[in-house]
N, CA, C and O of each residue as an XYZ file, in Angstrom:
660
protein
N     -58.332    -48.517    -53.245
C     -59.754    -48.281    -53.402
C     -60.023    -47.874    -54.853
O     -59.248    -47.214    -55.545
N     -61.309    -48.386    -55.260
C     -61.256    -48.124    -56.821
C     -62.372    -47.367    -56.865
O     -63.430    -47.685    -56.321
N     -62.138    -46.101    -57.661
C     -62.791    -44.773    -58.098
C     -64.560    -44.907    -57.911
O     -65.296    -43.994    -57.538
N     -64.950    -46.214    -58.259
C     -66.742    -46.363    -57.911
C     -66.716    -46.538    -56.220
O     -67.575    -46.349    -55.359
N     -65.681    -46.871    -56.185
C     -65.856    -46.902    -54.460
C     -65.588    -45.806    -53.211
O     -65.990    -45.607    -52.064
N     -64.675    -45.241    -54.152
C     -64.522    -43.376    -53.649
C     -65.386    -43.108    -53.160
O     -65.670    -42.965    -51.971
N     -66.301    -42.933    -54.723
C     -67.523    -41.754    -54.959
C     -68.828    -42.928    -53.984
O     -69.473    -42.279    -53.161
N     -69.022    -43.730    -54.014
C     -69.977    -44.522    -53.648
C     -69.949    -44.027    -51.773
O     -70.944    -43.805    -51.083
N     -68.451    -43.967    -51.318
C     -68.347    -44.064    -49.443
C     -68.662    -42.232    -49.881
O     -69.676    -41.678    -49.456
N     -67.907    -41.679    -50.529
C     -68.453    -40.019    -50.694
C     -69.706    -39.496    -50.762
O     -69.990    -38.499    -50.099
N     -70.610    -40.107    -51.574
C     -72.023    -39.760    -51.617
C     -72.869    -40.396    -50.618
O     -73.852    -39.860    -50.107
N     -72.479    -41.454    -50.389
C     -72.892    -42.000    -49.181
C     -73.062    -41.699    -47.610
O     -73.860    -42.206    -46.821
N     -71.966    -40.615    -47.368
C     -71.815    -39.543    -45.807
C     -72.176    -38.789    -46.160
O     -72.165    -37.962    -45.249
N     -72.706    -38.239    -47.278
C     -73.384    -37.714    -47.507
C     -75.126    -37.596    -47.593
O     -75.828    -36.631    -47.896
N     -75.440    -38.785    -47.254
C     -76.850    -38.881    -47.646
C     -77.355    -39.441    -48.669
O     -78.483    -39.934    -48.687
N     -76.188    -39.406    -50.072
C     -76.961    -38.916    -51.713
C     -76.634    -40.796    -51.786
O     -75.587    -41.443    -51.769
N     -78.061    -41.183    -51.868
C     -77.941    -42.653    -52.112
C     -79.140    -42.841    -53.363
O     -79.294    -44.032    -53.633
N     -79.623    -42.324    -53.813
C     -80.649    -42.439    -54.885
C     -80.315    -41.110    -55.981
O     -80.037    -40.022    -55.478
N     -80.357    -41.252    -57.435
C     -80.094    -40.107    -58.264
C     -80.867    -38.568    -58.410
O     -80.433    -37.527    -58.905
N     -82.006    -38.826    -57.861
C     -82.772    -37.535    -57.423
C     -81.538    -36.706    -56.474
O     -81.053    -35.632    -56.833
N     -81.175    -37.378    -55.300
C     -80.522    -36.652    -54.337
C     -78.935    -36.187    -55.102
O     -78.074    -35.611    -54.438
N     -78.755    -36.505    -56.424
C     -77.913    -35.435    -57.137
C     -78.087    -34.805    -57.553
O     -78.619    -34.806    -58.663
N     -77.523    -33.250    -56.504
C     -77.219    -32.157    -56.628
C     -75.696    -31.249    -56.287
O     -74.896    -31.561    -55.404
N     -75.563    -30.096    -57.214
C     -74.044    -29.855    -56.778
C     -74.115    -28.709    -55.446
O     -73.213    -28.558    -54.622
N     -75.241    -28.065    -55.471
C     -75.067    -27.575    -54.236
C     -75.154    -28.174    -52.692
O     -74.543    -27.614    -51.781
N     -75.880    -29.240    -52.491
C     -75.608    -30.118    -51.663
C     -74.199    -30.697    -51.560
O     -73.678    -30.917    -50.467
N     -73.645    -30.918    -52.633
C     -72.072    -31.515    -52.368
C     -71.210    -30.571    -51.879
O     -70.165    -30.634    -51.233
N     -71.978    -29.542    -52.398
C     -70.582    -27.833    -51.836
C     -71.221    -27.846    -50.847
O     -70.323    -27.910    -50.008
N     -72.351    -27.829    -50.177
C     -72.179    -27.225    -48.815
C     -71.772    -28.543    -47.900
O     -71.286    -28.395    -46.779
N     -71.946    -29.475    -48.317
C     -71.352    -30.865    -47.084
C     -69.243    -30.721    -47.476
O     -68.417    -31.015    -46.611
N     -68.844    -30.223    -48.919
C     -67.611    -30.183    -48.795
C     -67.065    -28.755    -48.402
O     -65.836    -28.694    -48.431
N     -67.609    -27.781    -48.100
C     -66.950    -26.378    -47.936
C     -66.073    -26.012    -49.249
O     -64.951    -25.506    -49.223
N     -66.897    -26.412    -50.535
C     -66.510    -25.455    -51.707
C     -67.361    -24.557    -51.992
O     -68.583    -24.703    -52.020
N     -66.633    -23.399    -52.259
C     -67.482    -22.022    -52.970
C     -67.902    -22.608    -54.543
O     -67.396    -23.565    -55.128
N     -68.855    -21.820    -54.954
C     -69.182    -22.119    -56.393
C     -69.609    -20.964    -57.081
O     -70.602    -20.279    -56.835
N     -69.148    -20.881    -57.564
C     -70.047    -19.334    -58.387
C     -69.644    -19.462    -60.063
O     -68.597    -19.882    -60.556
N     -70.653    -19.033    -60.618
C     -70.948    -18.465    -61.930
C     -69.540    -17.306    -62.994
O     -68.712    -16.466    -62.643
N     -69.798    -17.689    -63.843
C     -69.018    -16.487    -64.955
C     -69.295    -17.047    -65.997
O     -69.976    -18.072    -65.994
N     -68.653    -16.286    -67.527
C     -68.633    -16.571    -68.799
C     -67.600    -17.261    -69.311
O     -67.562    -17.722    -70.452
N     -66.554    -17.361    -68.291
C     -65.302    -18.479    -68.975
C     -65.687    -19.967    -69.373
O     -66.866    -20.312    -69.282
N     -64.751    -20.822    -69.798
C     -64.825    -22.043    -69.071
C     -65.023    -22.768    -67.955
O     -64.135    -22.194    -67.324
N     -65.517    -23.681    -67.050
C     -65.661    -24.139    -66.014
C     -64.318    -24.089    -66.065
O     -63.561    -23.999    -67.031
N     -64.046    -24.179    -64.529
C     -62.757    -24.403    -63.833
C     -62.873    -24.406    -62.319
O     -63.628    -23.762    -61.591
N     -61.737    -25.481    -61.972
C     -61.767    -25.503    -60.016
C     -60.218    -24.562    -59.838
O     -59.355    -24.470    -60.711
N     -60.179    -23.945    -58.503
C     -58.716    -23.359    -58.089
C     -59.127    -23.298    -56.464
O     -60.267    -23.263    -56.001
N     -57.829    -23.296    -55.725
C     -57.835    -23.250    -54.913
C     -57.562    -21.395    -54.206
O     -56.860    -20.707    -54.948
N     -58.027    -20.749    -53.022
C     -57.402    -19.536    -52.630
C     -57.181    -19.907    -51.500
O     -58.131    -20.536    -51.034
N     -56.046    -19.760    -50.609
C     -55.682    -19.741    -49.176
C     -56.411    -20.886    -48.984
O     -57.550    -20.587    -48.628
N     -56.202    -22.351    -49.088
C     -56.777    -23.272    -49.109
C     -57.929    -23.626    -49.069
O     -58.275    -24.761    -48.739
N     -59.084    -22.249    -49.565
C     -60.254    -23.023    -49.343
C     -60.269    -23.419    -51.238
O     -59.473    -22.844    -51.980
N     -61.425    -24.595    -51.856
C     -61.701    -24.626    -52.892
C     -62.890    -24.262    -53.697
O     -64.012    -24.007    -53.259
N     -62.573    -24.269    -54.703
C     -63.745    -23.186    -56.069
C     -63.967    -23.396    -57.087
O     -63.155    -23.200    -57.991
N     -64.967    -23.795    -57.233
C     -65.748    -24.129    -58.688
C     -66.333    -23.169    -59.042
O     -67.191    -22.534    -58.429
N     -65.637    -22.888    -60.707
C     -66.406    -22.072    -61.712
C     -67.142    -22.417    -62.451
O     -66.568    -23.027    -63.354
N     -68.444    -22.349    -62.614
C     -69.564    -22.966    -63.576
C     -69.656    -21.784    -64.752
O     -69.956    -20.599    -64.610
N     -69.309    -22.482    -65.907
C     -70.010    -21.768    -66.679
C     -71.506    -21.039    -67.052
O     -72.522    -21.674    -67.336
N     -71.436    -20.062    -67.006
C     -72.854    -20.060    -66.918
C     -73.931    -19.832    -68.007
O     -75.047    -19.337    -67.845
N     -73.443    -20.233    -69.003
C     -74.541    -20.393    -70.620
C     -74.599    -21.734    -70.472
O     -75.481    -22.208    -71.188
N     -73.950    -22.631    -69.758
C     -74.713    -24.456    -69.822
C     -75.656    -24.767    -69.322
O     -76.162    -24.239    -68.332
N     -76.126    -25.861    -70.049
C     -77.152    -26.420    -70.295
C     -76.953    -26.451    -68.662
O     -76.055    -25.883    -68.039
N     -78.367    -27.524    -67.946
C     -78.456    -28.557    -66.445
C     -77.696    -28.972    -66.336
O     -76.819    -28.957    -65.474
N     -77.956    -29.792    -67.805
C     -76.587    -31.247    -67.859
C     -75.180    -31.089    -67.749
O     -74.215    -31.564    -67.151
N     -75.461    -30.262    -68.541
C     -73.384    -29.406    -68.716
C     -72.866    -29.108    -67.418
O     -71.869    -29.461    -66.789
N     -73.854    -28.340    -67.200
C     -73.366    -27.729    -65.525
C     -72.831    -29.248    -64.914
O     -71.707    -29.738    -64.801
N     -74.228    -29.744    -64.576
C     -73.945    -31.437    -63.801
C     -72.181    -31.958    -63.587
O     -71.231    -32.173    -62.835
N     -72.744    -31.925    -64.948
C     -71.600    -33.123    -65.738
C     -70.063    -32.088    -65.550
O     -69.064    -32.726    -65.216
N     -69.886    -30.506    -65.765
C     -68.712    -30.003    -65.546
C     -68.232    -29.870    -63.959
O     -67.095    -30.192    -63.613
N     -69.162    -29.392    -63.098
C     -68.932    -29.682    -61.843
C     -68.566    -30.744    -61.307
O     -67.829    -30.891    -60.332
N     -69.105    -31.545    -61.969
C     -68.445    -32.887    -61.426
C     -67.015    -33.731    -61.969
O     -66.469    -34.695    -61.432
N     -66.583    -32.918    -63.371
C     -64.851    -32.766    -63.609
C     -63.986    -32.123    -62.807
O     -62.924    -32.571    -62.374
N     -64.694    -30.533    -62.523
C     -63.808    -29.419    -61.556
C     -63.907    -30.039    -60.204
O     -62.891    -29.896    -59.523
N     -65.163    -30.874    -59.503
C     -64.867    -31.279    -58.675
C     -63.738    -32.869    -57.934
O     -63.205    -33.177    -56.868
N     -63.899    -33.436    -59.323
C     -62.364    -34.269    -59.328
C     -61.332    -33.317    -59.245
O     -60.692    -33.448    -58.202
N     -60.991    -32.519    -59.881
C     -59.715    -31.833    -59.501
C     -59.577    -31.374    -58.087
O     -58.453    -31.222    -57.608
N     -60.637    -31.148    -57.406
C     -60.867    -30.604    -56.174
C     -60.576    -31.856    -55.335
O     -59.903    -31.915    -54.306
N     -60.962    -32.454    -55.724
C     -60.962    -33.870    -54.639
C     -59.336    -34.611    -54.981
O     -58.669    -35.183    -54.119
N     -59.021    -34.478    -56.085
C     -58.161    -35.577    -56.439
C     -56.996    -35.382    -56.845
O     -56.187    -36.262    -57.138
N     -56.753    -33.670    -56.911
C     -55.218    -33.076    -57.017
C     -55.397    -31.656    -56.711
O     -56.422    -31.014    -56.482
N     -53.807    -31.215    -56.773
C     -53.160    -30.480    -56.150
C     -52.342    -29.922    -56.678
O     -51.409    -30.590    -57.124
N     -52.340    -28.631    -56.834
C     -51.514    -27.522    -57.382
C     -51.827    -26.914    -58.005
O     -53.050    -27.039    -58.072
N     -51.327    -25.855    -58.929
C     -51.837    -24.914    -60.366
C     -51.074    -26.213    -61.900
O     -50.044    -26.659    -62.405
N     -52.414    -26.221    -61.949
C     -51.590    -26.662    -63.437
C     -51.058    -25.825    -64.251
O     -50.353    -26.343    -65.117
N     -51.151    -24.743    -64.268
C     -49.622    -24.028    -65.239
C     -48.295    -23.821    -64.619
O     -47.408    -22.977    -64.742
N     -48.443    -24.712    -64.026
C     -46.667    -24.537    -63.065
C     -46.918    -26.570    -64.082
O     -45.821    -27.095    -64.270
N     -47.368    -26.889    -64.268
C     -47.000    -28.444    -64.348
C     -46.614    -28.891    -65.845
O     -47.039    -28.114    -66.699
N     -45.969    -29.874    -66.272
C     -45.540    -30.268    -67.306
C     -47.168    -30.586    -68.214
O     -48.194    -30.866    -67.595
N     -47.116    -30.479    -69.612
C     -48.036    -30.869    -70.154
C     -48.911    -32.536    -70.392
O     -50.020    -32.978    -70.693
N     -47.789    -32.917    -70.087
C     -48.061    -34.544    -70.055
C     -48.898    -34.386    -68.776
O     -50.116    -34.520    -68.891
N     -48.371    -34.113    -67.561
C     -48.959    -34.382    -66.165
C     -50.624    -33.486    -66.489
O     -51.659    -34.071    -66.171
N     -50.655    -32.776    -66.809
C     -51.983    -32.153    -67.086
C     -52.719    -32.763    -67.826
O     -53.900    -32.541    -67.561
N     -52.529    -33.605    -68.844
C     -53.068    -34.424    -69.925
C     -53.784    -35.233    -68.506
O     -54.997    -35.151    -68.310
N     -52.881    -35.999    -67.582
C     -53.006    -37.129    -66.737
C     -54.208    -36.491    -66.069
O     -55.249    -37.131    -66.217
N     -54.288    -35.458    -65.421
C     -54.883    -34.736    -64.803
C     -56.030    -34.626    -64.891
O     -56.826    -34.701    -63.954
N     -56.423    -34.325    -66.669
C     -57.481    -34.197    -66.914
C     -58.256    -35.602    -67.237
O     -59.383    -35.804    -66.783
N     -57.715    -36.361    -67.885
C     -57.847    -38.030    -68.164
C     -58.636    -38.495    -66.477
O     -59.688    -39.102    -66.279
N     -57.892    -38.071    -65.727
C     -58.164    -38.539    -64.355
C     -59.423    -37.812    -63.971
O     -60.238    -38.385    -63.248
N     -59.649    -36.537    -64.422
C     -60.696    -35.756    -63.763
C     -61.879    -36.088    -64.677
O     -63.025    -35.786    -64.344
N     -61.626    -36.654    -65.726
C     -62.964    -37.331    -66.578
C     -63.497    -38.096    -66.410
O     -64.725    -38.166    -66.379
N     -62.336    -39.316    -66.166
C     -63.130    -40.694    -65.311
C     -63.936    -40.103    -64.217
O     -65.147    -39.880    -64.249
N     -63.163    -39.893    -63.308
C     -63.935    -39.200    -61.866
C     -65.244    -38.722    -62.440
O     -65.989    -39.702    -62.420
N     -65.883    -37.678    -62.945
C     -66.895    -37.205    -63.743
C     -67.638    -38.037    -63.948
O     -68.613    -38.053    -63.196
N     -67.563    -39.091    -65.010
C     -68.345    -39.966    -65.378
C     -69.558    -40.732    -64.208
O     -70.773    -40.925    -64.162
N     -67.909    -41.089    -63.065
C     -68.490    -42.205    -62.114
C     -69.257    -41.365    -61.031
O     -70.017    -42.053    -60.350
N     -69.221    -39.827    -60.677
C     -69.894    -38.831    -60.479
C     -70.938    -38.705    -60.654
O     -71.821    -39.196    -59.952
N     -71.041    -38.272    -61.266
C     -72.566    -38.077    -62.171
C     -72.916    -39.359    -62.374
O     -72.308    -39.779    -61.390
N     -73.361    -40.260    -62.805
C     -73.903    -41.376    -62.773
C     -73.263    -42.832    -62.174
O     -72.959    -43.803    -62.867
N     -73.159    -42.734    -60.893
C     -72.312    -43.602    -60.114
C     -72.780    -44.950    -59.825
O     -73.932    -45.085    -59.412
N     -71.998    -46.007    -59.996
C     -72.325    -47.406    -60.836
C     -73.158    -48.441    -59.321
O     -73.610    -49.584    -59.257
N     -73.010    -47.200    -58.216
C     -73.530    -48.062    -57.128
C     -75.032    -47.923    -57.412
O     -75.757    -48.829    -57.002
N     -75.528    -46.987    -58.006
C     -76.976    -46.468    -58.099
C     -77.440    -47.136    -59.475
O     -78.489    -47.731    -59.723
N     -76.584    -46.919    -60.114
C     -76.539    -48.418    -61.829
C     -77.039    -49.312    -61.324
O     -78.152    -49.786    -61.551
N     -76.286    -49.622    -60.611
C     -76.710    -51.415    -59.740
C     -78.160    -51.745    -59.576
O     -78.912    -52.552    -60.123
N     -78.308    -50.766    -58.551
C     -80.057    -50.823    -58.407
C     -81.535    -50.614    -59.329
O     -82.720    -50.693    -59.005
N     -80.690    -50.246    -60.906
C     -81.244    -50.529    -62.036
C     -81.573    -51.646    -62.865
O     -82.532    -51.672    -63.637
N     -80.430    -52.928    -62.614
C     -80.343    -53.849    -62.959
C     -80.058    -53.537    -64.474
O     -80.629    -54.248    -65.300
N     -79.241    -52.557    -64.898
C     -79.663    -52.364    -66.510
C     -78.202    -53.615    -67.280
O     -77.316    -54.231    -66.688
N     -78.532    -53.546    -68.695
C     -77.678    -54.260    -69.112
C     -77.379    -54.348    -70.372
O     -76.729    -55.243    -70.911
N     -78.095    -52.936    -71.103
C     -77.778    -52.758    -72.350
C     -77.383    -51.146    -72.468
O     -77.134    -50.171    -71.760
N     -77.508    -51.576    -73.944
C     -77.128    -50.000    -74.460
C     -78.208    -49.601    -75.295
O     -77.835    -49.245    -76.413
N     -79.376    -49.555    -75.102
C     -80.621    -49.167    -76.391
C     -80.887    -47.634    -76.115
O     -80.406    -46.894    -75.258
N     -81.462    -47.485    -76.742
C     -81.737    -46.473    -76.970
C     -82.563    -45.508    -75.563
O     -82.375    -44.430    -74.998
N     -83.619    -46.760    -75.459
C     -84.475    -46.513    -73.992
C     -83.351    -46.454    -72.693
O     -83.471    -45.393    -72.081
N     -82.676    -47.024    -72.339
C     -82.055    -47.291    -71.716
C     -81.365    -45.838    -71.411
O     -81.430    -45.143    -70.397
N     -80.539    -45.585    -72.904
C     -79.588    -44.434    -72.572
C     -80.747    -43.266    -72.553
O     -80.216    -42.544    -71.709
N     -81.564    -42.805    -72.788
C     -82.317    -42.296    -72.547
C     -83.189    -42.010    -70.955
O     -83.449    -40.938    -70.409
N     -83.499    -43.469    -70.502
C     -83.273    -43.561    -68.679
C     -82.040    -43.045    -67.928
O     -82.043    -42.102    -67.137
N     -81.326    -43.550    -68.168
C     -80.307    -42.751    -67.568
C     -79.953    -41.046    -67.687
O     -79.593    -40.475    -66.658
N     -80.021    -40.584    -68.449
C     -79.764    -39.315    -69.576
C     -80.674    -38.212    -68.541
O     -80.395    -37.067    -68.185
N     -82.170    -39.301    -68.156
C     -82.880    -38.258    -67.454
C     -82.976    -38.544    -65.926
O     -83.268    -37.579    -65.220
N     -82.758    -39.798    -65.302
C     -82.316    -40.051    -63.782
C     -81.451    -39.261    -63.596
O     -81.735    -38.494    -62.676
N     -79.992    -38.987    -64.294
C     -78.952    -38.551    -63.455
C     -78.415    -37.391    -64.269
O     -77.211    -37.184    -64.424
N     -79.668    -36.433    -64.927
C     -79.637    -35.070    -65.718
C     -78.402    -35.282    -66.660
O     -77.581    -34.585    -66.063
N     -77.935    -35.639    -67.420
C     -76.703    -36.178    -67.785
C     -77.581    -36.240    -69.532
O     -78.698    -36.714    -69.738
N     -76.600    -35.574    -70.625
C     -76.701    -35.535    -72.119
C     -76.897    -37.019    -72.598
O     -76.587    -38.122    -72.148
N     -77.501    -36.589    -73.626
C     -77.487    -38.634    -73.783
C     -76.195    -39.130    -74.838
O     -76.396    -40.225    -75.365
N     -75.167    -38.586    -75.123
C     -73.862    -38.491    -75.327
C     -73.173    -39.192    -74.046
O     -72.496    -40.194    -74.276
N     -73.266    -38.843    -73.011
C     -72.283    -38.522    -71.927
C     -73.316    -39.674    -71.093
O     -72.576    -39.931    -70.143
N     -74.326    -40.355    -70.915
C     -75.339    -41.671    -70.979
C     -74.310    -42.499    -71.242
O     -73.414    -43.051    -70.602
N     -74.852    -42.407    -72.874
C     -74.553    -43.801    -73.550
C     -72.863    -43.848    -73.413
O     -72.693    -45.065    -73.474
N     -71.942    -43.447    -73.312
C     -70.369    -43.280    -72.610
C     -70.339    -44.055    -71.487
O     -69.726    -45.086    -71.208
N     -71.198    -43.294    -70.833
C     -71.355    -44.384    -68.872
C     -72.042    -45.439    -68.833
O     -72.040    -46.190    -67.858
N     -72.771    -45.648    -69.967
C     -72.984    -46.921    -69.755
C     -72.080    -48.092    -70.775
O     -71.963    -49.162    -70.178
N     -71.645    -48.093    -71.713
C     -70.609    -48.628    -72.215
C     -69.131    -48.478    -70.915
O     -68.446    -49.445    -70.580
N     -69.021    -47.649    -70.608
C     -67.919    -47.964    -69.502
C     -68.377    -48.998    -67.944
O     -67.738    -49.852    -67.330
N     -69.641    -48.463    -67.758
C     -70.545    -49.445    -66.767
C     -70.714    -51.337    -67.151
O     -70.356    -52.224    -66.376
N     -71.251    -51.521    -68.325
C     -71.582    -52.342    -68.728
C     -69.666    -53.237    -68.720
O     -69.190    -54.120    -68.008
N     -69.086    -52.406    -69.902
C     -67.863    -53.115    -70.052
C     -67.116    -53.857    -68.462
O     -66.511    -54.918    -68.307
N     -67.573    -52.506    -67.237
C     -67.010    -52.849    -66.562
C     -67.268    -54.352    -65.648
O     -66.498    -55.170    -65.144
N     -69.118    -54.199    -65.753
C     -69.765    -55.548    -65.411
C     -69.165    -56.893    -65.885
O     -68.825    -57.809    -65.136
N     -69.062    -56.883    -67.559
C     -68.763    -58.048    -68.401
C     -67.711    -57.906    -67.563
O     -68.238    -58.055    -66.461
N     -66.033    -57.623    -67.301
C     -64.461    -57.817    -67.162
C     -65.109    -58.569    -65.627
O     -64.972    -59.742    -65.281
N     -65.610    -57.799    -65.120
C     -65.652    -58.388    -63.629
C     -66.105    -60.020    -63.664
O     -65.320    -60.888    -63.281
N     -67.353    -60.312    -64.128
C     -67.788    -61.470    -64.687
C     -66.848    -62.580    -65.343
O     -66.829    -63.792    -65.123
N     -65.940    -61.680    -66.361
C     -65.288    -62.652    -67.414
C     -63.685    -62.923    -65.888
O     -63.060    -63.969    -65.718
N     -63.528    -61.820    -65.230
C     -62.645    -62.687    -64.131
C     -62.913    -63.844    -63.514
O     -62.226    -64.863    -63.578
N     -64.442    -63.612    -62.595
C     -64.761    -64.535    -62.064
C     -65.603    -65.969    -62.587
O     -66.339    -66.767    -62.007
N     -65.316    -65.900    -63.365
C     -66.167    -67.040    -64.493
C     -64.883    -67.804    -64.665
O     -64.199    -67.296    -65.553
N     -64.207    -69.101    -63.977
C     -63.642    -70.276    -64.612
C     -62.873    -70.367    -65.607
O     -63.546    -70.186    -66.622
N     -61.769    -70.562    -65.855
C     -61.511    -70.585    -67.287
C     -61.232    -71.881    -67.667
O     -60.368    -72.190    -66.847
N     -61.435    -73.027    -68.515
C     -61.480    -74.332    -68.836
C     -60.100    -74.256    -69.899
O     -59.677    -75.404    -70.035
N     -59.578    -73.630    -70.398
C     -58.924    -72.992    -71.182
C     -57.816    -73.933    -71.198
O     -57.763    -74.449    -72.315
N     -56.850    -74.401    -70.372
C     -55.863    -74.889    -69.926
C     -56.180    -76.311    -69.236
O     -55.342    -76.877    -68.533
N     -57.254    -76.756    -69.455
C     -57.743    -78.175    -68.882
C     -57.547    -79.073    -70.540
O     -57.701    -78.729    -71.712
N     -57.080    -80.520    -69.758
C     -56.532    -81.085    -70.838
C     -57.256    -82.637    -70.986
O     -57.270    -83.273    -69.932
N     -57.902    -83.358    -72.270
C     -58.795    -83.819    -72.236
C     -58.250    -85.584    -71.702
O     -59.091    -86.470    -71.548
């Protein structure tokens, strides 16, 4: 199963089928994560198996958005303390919990129903404010969105390449 399709069957038993209906307290109470506030860094951990998101709490909407929805890849998508783990595997970890994030917060099933297909300015700007999301962290998802459209396309598109006259 590929990561837009995770989050797509995830938000989906959930209800959250349009970008208004993203919110992180709705996702904690349909997943039974705690969430609470401090001055650290965001961070997820587990206690006696239930799970926990730390929101920073000087961020922006967006920040919040957009960090909850990293700590909540870790929540969803691994397992253990990362200071028991090698540094490479944590690199992986986090690499992994970014993608997740991205397709999170602005998830390419709800893209779809935009029909979008650039990168302008307006555009990243639509998005930036549909799915509360920085227009940094926009224009990112949609260059990863878009790229991902073109590869899919450039698979299924023929190749004449090897035809001989």
């Amino acid at each position: 199963m590929f990561l837009e399709d995770f989050v797509k069957e995830l938000y989906t038993k959930m209800g959250i089928i349009e970008p208004h209906q993203l919110n992180y307290q709705d996702i904690i109470s349909h997943l039974g994560i705690k969430l609470l506030y401090w001055y650290e860094p965001s961070q997820a951990l587990f206690s006696k198996d239930r799970p926990y998101i730390f929101l920073n709490i000087h961020l922006s909407k967006q920040q919040k958005w957009q960090d909850f929805c990293h700590e909540l890849g870790h929540v969803l998508l691994h397992a253990g303390n990362q200071r028991r783990l090698s540094a490479e595997f944590v690199k992986y970890q986090e690499a992994k919990a970014n993608l997740f994030m991205y397709h999170a917060c602005v998830p390419s099933f709800m893209l779809n129903k935009l029909e979008i297909n650039d990168f302008s300015s307006e555009t990243i700007n639509l998005v930036a404010d549909l799915f509360c999301v920085e227009g940094p962290f926009a224009a990112k998802r949609l260059e990863q969105y878009i790229n991902h459209k073109l590869g899919t396309i450039c698979e299924l598109k023929p190749s004449n390449q090897y035809e001989t006259s």
